[in-house]
Each structure stands twice: as C-alpha cells, then as structure tokens.
N, C-alpha and C positions, 0 to 999 in steps of 0.2 A: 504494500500500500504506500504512496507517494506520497511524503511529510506536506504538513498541511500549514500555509501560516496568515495569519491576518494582519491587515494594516489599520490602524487607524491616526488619521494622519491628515491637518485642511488643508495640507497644501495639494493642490491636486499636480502638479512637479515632481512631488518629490514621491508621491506613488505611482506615481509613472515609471520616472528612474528607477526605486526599489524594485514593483512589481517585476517589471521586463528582466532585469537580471536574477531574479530569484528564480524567474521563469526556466531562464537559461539553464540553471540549474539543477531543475528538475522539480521545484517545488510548486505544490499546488497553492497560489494566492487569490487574497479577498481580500475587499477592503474600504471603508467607509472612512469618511470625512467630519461626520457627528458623531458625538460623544455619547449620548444620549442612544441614539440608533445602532453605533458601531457592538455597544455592548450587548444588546439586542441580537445583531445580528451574531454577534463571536460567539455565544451561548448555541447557536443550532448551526454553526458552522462546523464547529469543534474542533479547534486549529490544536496544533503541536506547538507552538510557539507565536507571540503578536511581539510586534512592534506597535510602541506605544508612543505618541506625542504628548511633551510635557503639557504646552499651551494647546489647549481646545478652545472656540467660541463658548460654549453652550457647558461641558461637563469636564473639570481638565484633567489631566491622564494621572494627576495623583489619586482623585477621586476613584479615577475605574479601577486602578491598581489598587487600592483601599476595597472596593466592591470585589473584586475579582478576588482578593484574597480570604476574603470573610463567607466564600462558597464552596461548600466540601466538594463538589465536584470541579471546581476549578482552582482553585488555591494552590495547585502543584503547577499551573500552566508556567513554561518561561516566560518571559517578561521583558526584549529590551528596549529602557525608555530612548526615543527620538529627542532630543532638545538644544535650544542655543542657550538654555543654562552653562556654563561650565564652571561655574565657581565650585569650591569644593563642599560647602554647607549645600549646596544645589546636591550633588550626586547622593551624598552619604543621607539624606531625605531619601530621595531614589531608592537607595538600597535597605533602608530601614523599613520604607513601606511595602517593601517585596520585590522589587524591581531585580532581575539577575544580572544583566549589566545596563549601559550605559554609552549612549552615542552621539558623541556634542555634532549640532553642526553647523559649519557644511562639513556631510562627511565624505569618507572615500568609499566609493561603491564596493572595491575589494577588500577593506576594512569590514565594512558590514557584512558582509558573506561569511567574511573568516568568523564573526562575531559566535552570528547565527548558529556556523558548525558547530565551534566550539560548546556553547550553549544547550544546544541540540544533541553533542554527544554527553554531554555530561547529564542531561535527563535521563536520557538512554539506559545510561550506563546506572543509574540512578535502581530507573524502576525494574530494571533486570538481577538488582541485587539482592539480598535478604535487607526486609523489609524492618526490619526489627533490629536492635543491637542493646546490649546490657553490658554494664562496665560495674561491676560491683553492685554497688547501690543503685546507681544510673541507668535510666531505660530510655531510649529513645525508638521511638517511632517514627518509622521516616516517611509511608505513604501517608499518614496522618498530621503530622511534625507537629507530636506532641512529647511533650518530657516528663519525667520524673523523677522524684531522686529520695530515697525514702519512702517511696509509697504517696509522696506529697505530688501533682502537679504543679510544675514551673511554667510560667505563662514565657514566651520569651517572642520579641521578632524574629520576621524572615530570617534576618541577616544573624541575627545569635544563636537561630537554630544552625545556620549552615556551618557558623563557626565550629560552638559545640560538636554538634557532627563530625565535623575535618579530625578535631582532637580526638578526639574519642575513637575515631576509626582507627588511630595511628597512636592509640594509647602508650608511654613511656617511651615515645620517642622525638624529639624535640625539632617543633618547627620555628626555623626562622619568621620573620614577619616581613620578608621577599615572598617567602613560601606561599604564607596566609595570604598576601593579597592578592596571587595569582591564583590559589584555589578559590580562595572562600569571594571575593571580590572578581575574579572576572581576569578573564584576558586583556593584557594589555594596559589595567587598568592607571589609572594618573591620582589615583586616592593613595595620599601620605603615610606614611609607617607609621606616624602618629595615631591613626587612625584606628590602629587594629590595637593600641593599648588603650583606648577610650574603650573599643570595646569589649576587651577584656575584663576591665575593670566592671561594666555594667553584669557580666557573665558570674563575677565574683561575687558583685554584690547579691545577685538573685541565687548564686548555690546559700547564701549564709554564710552559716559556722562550719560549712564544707567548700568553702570559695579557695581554701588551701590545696584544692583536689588541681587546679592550676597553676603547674610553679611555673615561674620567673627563672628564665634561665642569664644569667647577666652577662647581656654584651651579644646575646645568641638570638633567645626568642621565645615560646613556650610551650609546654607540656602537658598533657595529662596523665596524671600520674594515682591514679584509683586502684588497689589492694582488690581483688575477686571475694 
C-alpha cells in the first residue's frame, strides 16, 4: 500500500511545489488550504504522515496539532510543522505540542523529502516494535504513550515521552545530547543543547523522589540508569 500524506497549507504555491515532488516519489497526497476543513478532511483521508502550516487564516496549525493529539486514533500521526517561524521558542512550542519535526521557510524541496523519510521511517520502525517496554518500576506504552512509574501515571508531553522512551530503550548506556537531538528532536535539527537539559530537568521533576533514575553524566550527557 502507497504511504499516504496530507497537506494542509494557504499557500496554494507551496502545495503545488510539495505535492508534485512527493508525487514523484511515490507518495499518495491530499490537501486542503482550511484549517477548519483540512482536519475534517485528514480524519477520513487517513494519511501516514501531514504537513502542517504554523499560520492558518481561520484554525492555526498549533491548534490542529493540539486537536490531532488529544485523539486516540490519531495522536500517533507524524507531524511536520510548515513555518517562517524560526526563532527557537517558535520550534520547541512545535515540538512540545507534538509536532515530530520542523520546516522553516523557504525550504528546500530535497530537504523536505529527506525530512519526510526520515520521519516516516522512524514511525515505521516504531509501530513494528514491541509495543510495551518496563524498566524496573517504569512502564511505558508506546502505541498509547502513556507512563508509569510505581503503578502511578505520569502525565508527560509529546516530546518527554519520546525523550523518556530514547532513554529507556538504551537503559545504562549514556547519551550524548548531539545524540538526543538527532533522535528524540529530529533530523537535522537547529534546536540548542540547551534544550535537551530544560528538558530533562522537566522529566526529573515529574519522576519525583525517583528523578535520580537520570544521571548526569558530566561533560558527556545522560543516562538511565533503573535497577530491574
């Protein structure tokens, strides 16, 4: 079956441009211009993955990503947002409200393709794995991305589940925070080292009086380091 993706996007330019080259590619595209409609329409399309524009007239792509996320059958869809944001409080919104990456523009047509794959293989590869993963105390559920830790749920964002996740998959063994922002952040991406010890920090705070389950490796990066 031919991966599926949708556009939603006013500029009627730049789904031109997209469209045609994604075409090229093999992918089957859709794609609306309303905010409002587009999500309408993505819901009985059932894309693999949307391209999302930050500014819409009428519903703006934070919103849909906020809606899209808060729908057990679509909260797993990739996500990369369209925008001439590029500040970096701009992206890291993006990625906190679910977004998987990030495409300032004007971009490059074979930028975005590469984006896409990447993207695309990493769902992939996602939903073809065990579903489920336990680290001691820790349980995460990934077709669900829900946590827990003590039998307690932990409420966390998009982007703190994928983190957690990364760790956890790669339990005692220590990642740089080059590492973290090519996994957990994306290809390619221009979001600061800093970045990924803000969110750390938020990750620590929500374990508690078990926030020491991720060490600090100094001068390196970080760990999870949880006893079975």
């Amino acid at each position: 079956m031919a991966t599926k993706i949708f556009i939603i996007e006013d500029e009627p330019s730049i789904i031109k441009l997209a469209t045609h080259n994604l075409e090229k590619e093999g992918f089957i595209v859709s794609s609306s211009i309303n905010g409002n409609e587009g999500l309408k329409e993505l819901k009985k399309f059932e894309p693999h993955l949307l391209l999302l524009d930050w500014m819409l007239p009428d519903l703006s792509g934070i919103d849909i990503c906020k809606s899209i996320r808060r729908e057990s059958n679509l909260k797993n869809l990739p996500i990369i947002m369209l925008t001439a944001k590029g500040e970096e409080v701009d992206r890291i919104l993006g990625f906190e409200l679910g977004a998987d990456d990030y495409v300032t523009k004007p971009f490059s047509v074979r930028e975005l393709i590469l984006r896409v794959k990447v993207i695309l293989k990493k769902s992939s590869s996602l939903n073809g794995s065990d579903s489920r993963l336990s680290v001691g105390p820790l349980k995460l559920d990934f077709s669900a991305h829900e946590v827990s830790l003590n039998g307690v749920e932990i409420i966390l964002t998009a982007l703190e589940f994928k983190l957690l996740k990364h760790l956890a998959q790669r339990r005692g063994r220590v990642q740089t925070r080059d590492q973290l922002l090519g996994d957990v952040w994306g290809y390619s991406s221009e979001i600061t080292t800093r970045t990924v010890d803000t969110h750390i920090k938020r990750l620590r705070e929500k374990l508690g009086p078990d926030s020491d389950f991720i060490q600090t490796i100094r001068g390196v990066g970080y760990r999870l380091n949880i006893s079975d």
